[in-house]
C-alpha positions in Angstrom: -219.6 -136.1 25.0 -220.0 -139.7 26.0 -219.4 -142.6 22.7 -223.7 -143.1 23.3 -224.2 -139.5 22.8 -221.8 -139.3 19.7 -223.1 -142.0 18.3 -227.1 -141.5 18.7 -226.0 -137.7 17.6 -224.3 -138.7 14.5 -227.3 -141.1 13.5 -230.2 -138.4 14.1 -228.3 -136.1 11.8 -227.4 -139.1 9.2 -231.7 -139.5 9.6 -231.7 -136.0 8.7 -229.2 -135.8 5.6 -230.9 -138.8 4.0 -235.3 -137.0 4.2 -233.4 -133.8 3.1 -232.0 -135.9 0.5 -235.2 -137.8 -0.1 -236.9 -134.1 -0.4 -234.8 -132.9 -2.8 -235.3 -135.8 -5.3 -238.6 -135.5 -4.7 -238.6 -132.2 -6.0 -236.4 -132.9 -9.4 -239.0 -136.1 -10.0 -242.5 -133.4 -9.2 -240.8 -130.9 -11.7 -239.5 -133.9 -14.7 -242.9 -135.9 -14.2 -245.5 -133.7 -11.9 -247.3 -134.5 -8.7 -250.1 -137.3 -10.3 -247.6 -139.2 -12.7 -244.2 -139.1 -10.4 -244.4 -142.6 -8.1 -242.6 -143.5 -4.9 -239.9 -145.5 -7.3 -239.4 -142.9 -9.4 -238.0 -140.7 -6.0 -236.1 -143.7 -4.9 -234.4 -144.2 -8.4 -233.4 -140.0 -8.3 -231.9 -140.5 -4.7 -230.2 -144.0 -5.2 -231.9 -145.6 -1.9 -234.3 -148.5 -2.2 -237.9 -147.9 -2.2 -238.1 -149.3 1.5 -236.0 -146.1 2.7 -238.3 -143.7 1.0 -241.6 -145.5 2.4 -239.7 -145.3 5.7 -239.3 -141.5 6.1 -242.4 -140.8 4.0 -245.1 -143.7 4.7 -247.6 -142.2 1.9 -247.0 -140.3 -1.0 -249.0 -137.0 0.2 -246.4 -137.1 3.1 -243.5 -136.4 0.3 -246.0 -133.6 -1.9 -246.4 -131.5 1.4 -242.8 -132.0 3.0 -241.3 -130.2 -1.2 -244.0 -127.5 -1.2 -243.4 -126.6 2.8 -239.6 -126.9 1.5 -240.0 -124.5 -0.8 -242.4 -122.5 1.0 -239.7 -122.5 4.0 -237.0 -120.5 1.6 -239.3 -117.5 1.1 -239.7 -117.2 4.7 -236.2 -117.4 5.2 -236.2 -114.3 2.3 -238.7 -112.6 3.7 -236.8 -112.7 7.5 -233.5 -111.7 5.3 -235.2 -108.7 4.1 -237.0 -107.6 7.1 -234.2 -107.4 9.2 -232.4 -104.9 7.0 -232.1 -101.5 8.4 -234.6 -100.0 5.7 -237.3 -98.3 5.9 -241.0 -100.0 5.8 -241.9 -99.1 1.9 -238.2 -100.0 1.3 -238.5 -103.2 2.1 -242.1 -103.3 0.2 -239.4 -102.7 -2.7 -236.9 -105.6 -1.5 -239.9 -108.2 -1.6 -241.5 -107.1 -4.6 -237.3 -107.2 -6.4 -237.2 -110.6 -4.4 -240.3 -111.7 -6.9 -239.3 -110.0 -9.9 -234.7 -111.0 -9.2 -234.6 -114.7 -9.7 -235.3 -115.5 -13.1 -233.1 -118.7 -12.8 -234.9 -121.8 -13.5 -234.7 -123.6 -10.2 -237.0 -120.6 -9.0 -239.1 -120.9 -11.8 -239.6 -125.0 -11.3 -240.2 -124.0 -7.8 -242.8 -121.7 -8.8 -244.1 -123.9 -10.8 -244.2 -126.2 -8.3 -246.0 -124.6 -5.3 -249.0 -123.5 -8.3 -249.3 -127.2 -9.4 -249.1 -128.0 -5.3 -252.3 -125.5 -4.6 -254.1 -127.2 -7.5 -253.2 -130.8 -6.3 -254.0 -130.2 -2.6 -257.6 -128.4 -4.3 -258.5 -131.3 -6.2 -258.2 -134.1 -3.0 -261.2 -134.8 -1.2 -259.6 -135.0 1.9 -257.0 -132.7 3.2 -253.7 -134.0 2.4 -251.7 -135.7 4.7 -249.4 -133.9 6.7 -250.9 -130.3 5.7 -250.2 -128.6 8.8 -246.8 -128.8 8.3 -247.4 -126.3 4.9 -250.0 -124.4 6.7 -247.4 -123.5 9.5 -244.7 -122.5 7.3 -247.2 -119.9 5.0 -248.3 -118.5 8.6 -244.8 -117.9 9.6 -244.3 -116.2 6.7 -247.3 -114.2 6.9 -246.2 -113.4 10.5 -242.9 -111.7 8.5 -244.6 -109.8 6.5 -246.7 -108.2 9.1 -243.8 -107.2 10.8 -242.8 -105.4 7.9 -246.1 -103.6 7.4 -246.1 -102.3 11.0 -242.7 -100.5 9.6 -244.5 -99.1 7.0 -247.1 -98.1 10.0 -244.8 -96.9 12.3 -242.1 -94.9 10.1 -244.9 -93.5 8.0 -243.3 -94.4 4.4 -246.3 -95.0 2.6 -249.5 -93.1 2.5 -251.7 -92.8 5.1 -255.3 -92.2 3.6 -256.1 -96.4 2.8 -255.8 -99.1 4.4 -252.3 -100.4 4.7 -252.7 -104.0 6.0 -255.3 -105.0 3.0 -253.4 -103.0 1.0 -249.6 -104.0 1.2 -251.3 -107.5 1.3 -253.5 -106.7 -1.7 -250.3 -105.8 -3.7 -247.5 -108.2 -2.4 -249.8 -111.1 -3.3 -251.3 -109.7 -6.9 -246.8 -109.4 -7.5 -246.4 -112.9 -6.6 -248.9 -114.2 -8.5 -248.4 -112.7 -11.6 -244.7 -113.9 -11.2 -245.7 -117.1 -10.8 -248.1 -116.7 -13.5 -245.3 -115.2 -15.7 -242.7 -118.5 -14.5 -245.5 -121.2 -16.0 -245.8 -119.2 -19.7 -241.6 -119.1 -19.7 -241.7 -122.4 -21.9 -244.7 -120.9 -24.0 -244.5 -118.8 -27.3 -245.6 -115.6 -27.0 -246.8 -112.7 -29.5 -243.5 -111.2 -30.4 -245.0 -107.9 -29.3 -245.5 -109.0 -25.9 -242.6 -107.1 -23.6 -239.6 -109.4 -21.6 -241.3 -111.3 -18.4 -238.5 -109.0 -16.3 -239.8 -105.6 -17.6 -243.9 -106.8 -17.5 -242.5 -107.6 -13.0 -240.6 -103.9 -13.4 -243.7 -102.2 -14.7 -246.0 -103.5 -12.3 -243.4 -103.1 -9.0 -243.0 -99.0 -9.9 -246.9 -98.7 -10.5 -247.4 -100.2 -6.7 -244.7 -98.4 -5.5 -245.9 -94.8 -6.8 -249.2 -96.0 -5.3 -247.6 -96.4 -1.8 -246.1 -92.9 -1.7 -247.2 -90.4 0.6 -249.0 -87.9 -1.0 -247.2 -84.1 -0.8 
């Protein structure tokens, strides 16, 4: 590689360290202050650039919002593709994703969480469509695209029952698991009735009632 080509290398992936970087202050800022109160200095103070840079990669403030939620949106496609490719059957993998919702209990999943419901709210609330909203849109339909795959496995190996409708179904049930998770993540800091059961066994419960749902019948 020629010095030119080094050099204009090096620089497109110094651009690319310093929005990842920019992204992931972002995202400690949204979760400390939220998406209304957090400002474009606040991000600049959390990454140690000057304001200038930040307004450089992201010229408006939507910009940053959309690039954290399609961030985070990005990492459950990259654990949905994880668990697809596994050499499982379909209604095992139905198992891996609903484990995938109910596993991480750490609190960078839960300010994630957290995140992409406060995200749906703040992109519902605009008048406009937020700037830059494709780039979320195209993420969620790739992972969308995933999970089809996985329910043509479920289709093709015949692991779950076939008398209903397994498309509206496994989507049905995948979606009412990952919302209540999420649901679960915002009440963590809440105080509960002391008879209420662990958010982990509630996520259990639910997963093995879906599951015995999806059986074949004998």
């Amino acid at each position: 590689m020629d010095p030119k080509s080094r050099w204009e290398l090096e620089r497109q992936e110094a651009k690319q360290q310093r929005e990842i970087s920019i992204i992931e202050a972002a995202e400690r800022v949204f979760v400390k202050k939220g998406y209304d109160k957090a400002t474009m200095r606040d991000i600049a103070a959390e990454d140690h650039v000057g304001i200038a840079t930040v307004f450089r990669y992201f010229p408006k403030k939507d910009r940053i919002v959309v690039a954290v939620a399609s961030r985070i949106i990005g990492m459950e496609f990259e654990a949905f593709k994880t668990i697809s490719e596994q050499p499982e059957t379909g209604i095992r993998k139905i198992e891996m994703l609903f484990d995938h919702f109910i596993a991480d209990t750490s609190s960078a999943y839960m300010n994630r969480n957290k995140l992409i419901e406060a995200f749906e709210s703040y992109a519902a609330q605009q008048a406009d469509p937020l700037d830059g909203i494709e780039e979320y849109n195209e993420v969620t339909r790739k992972v969308y695209g995933i999970f089809k795959l996985i329910i043509q496995d479920c289709i093709d190996d015949g692991s779950i029952r076939s008398d209903i409708p397994v498309h509206e179904t496994l989507a049905t049930l995948v979606n009412a698991l990952g919302i209540f998770s999420k649901k679960l993540s915002l009440q963590s800091h809440i105080v509960m009735f002391e008879a209420d059961p662990d958010m982990l066994v509630q996520l259990t419960i639910v997963k093995e009632i879906f599951l015995e749902y999806l059986k074949p019948k004998a």
